[in-house]
N, C-alpha and C positions, 0 to 999 in steps of 0.2 A: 734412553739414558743420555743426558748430556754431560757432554765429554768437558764443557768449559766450565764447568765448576770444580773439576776437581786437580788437586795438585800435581805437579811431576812427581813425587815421588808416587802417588796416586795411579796417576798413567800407567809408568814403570812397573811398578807392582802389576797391574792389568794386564800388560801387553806379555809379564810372561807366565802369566795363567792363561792367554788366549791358545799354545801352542797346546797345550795340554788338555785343556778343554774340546778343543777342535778333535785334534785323534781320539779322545773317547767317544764324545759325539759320531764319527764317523766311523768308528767300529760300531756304534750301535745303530745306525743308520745302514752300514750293511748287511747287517744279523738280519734287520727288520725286513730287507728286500730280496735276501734270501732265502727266508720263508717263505714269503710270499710267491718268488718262484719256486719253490719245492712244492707249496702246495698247487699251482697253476699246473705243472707239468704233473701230479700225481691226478689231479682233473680230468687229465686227460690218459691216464692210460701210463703215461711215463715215470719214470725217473728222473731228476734234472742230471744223474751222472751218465742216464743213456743218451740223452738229447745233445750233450757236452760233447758225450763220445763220437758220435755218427759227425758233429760236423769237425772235429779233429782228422777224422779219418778223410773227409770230404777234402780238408787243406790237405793233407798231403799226398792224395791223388791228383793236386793240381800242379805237382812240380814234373817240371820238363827234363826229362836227360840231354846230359852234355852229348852235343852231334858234333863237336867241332874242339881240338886240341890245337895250342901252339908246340910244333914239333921238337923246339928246347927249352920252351916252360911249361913245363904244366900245368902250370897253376892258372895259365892261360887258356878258358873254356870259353863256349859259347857253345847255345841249345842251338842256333839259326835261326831264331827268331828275335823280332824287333830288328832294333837300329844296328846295323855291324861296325863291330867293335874295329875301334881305331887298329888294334894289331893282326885283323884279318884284311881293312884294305893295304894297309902299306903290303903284306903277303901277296897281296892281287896287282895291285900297282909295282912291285920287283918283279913280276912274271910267276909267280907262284898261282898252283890249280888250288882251286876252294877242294875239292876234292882229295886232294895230299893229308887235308887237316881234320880227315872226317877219321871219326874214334875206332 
């Protein structure tokens, strides 16, 4: 299509049939690759809502419990892993035990 023949009011008109055209296109776009994994995973033996499930469950056996509380915020947690948090050195730098702050 070229776009330099046609007028502004032309354009105009165009650009706000683009928004509209776009989200139905892409609702149909993802019906069409939903099937297609519904039918991959029934290929094989699954569900896509069992496949969905197991790695749901898998993320949230990846989260860490709080090992570490600030003794007058709470809101101040840390598992002790990774980088430590700016309010557990300065605790360690006034002479406070990492040990004080375990849950």
């Amino acid at each position: 299509m070229d776009l330099s023949t046609l007028t502004v009011a032309q354009l105009r008109e165009l650009q706000q049939k683009i928004p509209q055209e776009l989200k139905k296109r892409e609702s149909k776009e993802k019906g069409a690759v939903l099937g297609k994994l519904k039918a991959l995973a029934q290929a094989h033996g699954y569900s896509l809502e069992q496949l969905l499930e197991k790695e749901a469950v898998a993320k949230a056996q990846r989260t860490v419990k709080v090992k570490y509380r600030h003794p007058q915020d709470a809101s101040l947690t840390w598992t002790g892993r990774g980088r430590t948090p700016k309010w557990v050195a300065q605790w360690q730098a006034e002479g406070g035990k990492l040990e004080n702050l375990l849950v």
